[in-house]
C-alpha positions as semicolon CSV with decimal commas, in nm:
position;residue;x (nm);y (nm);z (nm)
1;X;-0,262;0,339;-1,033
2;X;-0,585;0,192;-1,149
3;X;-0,831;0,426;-0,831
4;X;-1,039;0,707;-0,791
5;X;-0,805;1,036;-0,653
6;X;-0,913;1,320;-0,513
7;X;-0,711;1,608;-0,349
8;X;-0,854;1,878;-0,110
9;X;-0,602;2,161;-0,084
10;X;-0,630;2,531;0,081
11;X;-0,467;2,837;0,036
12;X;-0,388;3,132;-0,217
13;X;-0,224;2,933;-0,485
14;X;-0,481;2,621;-0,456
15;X;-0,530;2,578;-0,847
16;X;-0,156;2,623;-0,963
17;X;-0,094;2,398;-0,634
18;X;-0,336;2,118;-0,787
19;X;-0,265;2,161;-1,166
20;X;0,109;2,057;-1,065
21;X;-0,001;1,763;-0,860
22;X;-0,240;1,632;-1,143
23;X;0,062;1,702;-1,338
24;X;0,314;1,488;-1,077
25;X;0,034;1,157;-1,067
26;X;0,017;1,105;-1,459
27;X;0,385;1,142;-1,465
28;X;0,426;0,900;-1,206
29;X;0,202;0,701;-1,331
30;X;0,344;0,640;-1,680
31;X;0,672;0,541;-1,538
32;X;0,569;0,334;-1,281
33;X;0,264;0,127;-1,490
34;X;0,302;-0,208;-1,564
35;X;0,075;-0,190;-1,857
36;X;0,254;0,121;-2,038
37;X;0,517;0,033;-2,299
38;X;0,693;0,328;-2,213
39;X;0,736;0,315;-1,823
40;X;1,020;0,189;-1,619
41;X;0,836;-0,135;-1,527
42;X;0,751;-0,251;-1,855
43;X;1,078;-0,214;-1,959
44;X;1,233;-0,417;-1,635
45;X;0,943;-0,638;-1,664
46;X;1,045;-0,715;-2,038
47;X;1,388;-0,707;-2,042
48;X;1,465;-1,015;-2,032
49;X;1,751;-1,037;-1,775
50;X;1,919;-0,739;-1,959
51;X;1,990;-0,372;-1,736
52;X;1,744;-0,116;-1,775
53;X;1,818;0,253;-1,726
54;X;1,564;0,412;-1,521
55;X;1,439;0,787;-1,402
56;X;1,512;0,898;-1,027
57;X;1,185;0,844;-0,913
58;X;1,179;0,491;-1,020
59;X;1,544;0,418;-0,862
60;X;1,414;0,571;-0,531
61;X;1,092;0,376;-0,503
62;X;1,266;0,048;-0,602
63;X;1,540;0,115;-0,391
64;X;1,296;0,202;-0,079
65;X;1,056;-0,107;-0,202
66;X;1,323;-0,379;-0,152
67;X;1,423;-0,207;0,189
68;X;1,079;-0,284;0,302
69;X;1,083;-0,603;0,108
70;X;1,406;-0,707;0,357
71;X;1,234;-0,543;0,650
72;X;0,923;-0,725;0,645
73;X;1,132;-1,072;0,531
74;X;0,965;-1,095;0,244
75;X;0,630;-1,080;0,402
76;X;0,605;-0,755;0,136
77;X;0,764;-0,905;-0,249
78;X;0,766;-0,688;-0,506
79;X;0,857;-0,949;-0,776
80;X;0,476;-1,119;-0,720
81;X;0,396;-0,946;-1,026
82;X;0,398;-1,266;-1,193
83;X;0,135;-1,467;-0,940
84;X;-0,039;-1,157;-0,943
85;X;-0,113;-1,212;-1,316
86;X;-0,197;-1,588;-1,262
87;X;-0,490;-1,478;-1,055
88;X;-0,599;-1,215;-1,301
89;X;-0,605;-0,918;-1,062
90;X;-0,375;-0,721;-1,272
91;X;-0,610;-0,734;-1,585
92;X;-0,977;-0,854;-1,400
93;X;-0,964;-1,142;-1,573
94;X;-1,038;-1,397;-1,238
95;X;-0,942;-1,742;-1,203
96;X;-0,799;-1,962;-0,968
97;X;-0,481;-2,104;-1,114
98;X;-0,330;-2,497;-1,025
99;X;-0,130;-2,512;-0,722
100;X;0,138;-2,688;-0,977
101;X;0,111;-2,321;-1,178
102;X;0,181;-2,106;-0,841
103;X;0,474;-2,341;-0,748
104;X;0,669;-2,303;-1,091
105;X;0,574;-1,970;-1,084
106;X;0,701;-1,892;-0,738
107;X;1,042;-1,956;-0,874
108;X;1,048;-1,605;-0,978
109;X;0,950;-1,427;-0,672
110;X;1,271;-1,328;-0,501
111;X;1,275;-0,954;-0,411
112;X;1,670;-1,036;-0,363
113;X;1,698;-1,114;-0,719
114;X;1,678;-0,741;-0,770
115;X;1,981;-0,521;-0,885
116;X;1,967;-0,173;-0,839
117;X;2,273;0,048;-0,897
118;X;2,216;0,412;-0,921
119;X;1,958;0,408;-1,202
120;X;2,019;0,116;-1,365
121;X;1,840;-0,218;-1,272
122;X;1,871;-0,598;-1,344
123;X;1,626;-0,833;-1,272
124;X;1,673;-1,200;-1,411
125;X;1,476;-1,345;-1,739
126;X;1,119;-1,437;-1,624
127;X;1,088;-1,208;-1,282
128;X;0,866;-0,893;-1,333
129;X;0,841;-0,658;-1,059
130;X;0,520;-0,481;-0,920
131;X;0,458;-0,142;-0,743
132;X;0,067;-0,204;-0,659
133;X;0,132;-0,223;-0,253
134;X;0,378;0,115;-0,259
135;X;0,316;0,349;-0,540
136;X;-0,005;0,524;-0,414
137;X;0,214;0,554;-0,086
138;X;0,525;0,724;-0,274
139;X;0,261;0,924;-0,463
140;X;0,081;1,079;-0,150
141;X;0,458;1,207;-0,024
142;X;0,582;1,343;-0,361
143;X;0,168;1,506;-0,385
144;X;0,230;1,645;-0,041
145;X;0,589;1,782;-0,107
146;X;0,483;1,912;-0,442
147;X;0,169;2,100;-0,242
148;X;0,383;2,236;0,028
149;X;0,649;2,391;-0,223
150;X;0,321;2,574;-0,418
151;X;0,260;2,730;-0,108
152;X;0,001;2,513;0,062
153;X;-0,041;2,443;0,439
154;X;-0,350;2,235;0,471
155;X;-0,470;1,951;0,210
156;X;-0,651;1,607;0,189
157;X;-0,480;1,385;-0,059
158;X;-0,657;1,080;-0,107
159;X;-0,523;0,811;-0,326
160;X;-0,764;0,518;-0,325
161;X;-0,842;0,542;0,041
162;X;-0,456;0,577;0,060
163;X;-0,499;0,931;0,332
164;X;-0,242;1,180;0,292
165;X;-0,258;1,516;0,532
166;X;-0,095;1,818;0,548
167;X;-0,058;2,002;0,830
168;X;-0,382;2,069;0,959
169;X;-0,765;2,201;0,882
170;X;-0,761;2,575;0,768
171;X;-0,887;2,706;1,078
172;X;-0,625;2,523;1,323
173;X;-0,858;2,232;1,407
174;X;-0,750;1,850;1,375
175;X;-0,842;1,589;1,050
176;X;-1,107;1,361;1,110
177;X;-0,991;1,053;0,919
178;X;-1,242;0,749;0,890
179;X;-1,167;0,394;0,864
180;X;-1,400;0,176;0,690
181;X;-1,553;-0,119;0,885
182;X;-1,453;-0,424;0,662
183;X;-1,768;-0,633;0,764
184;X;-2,002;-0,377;0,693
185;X;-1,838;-0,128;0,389
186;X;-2,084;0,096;0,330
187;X;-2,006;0,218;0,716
188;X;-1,724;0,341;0,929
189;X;-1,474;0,114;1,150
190;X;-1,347;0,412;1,339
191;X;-1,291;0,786;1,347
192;X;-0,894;0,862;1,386
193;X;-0,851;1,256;1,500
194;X;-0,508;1,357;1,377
195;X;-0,287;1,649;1,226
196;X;-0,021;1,573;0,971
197;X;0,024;1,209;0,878
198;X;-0,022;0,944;0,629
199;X;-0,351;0,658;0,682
200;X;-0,349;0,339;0,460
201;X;-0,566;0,062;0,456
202;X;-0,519;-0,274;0,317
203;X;-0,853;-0,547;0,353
204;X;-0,977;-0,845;0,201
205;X;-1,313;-0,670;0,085
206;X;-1,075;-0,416;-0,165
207;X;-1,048;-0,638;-0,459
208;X;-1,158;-0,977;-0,453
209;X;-1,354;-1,266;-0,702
210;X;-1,553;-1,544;-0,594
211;X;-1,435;-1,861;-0,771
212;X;-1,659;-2,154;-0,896
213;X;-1,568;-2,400;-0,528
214;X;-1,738;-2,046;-0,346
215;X;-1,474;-1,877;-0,166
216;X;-1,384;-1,564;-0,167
217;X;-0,991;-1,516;-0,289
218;X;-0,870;-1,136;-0,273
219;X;-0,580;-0,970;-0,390
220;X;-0,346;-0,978;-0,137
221;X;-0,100;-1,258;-0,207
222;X;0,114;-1,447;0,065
223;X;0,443;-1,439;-0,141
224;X;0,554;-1,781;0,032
225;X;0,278;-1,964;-0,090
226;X;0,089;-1,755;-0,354
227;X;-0,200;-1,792;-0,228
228;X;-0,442;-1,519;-0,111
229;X;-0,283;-1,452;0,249
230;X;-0,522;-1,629;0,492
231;X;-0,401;-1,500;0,825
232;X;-0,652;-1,421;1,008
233;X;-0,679;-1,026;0,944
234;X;-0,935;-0,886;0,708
235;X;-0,843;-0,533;0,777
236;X;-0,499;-0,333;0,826
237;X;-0,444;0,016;0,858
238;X;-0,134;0,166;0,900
239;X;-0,050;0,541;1,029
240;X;0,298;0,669;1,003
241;X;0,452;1,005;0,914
242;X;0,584;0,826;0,567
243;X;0,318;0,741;0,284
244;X;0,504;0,500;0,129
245;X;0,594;0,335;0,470
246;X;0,271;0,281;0,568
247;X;0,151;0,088;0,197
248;X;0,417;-0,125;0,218
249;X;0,342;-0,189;0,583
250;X;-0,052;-0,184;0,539
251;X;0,030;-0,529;0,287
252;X;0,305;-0,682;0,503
253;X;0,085;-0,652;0,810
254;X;-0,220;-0,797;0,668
255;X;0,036;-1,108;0,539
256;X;0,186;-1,199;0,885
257;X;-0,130;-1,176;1,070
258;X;-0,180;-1,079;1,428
259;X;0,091;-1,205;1,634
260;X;0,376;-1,137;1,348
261;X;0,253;-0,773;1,337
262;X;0,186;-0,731;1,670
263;X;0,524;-0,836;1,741
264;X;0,678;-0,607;1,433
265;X;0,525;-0,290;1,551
266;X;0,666;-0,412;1,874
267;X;1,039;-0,408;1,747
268;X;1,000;-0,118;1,577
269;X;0,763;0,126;1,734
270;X;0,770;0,380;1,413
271;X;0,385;0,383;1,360
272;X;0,050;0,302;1,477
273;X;-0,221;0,012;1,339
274;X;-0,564;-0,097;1,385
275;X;-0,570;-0,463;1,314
276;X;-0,929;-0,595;1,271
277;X;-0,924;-1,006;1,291
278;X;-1,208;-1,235;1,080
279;X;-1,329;-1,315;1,486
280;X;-1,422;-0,906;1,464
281;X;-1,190;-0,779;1,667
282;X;-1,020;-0,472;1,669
283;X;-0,667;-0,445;1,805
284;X;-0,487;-0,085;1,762
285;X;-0,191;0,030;1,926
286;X;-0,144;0,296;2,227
287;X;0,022;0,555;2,014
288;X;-0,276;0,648;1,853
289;X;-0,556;0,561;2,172
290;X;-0,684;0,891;2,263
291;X;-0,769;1,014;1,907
292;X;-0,945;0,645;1,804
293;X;-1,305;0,630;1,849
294;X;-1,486;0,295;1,757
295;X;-1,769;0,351;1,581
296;X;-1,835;-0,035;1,582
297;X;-2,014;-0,298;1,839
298;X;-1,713;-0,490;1,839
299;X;-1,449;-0,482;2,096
300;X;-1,152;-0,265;2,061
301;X;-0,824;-0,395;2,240
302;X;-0,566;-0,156;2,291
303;X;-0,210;-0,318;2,322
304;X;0,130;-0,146;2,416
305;X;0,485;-0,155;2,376
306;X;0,550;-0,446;2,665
């Protein structure tokens, strides 16, 4: 999952608790890698056009992934995997491909291309699929399930800066969950004071290159034009009860830009976010007002359900 983990957990079977959930990433890891020969996705991503057999976990993500891949209207594609590449962000090996490359290459980026039937999958010759905007999300729930069945109440799963909580601190007390402030990344955006729930962020300052013309091109890819998504946001954080809802979200979000998400969460109402625009301004939603505290000098705007 190619980031830096680290899991907090309390109670009286803590290191059996944490050896399992080491245990539960690598495994999830080497089925869901692109780069392992052995995984799921290599397989798919090599088949060329044949069915693959797959494990449970893999059928359940993918099946969940191209849910949110129809729910966000393809705002979130999980069959970028080969734009992705063009760029160089799966390998760190930068460049800034011709638009003539993107365009044949977006010929294979159709999330609806995707068969999945029990635990087999089909995908045709030349699309490769990608779990880089949901796995750490999936992850954090099967972490926090696998804690809570090893006896543990309270925990701090963090994936990346992908924030998964469970239940709350050892002595009764709310998390204190910080969002980084994407102009300024060595401080805090805000302070969010919850209980149980899942926090993901998705900016333009995570992974980026600067190319030889100057700009800045990041990771997150509009999957209509394959180009890094310029809309506006440089900083989405989702908050949901579901890990894997809010990754998926966190990158469809930060794709649509402010008026397409603002609408979204507006249709659905099934989490909170804290939108932060490239004019810095913050824009978070009621749900989550009286445990946000701006730690910024830019204006917060607080919008609601009408």
């Amino acid at each position: 999952m190619d980031t830096f983990m680290t899991i907090r957990a309390y109670g009286d079977n803590v290191d059996e608790a944490l050896k399992s959930a080491e245990e539960k990433i690598k495994y999830l890891e080497s089925i869901f890698s692109v780069t392992i020969d052995e995984s799921d996705i290599y397989k798919i991503n090599n088949s060329h056009g044949s069915t693959v057999e797959i494990f449970p976990e893999t059928a359940e993500i993918l099946g969940e992934a191209v849910k949110m891949c129809e729910k966000t209207d393809g705002a979130l594609d999980i069959t970028l995997y080969p734009v992705l590449s063009a760029w160089g962000f799966t390998a760190d090996e930068f460049r800034v491909p011709a638009s003539s490359e993107i365009a044949g290459l977006l010929e294979y980026v159709d999330y609806s291309e995707v068969s999945v039937d029990g635990q087999s999958v089909t995908v045709p010759e030349g699309f490769q699929l990608d779990f880089g905007a949901i796995a750490k999300g999936y992850t954090s729930d099967e972490i926090a399930d696998d804690l809570r069945e090893n006896g543990v109440k309270s925990a701090v799963i963090n994936l990346g800066g992908n924030i998964r909580t469970l239940g709350k601190k050892p002595d009764g007390s709310l998390w204190k969950i910080a969002v980084r402030d994407p102009f300024d990344t060595s401080n805090d955006l805000c302070v969010l004071e919850t209980g149980e729930i899942s926090v993901v962020t998705s900016g333009n300052y995570e992974r980026y290159f600067e190319g030889d013309d100057g700009q800045r091109y990041w990771h997150i890819l509009d999957p209509s034009d394959g180009f890094p998504a310029d809309s506006g946001l440089v900083s989405v954080t989702v908050i949901g009860e579901s890990g894997l809802y809010c990754d998926a979200l966190s990158t469809a979000l930060f794709v649509m830009g402010k008026d397409k998400a603002v609408e979204f969460w507006r249709k659905n109402q099934d989490f909170d976010m804290i939108l932060v625009t490239d004019l810095h301004e913050i824009i978070y939603t009621s749900g989550i007002e009286n445990s946000f505290e701006n730690l910024t000098e830019m204006s917060a705007e607080v919008i609601d359900s009408d």
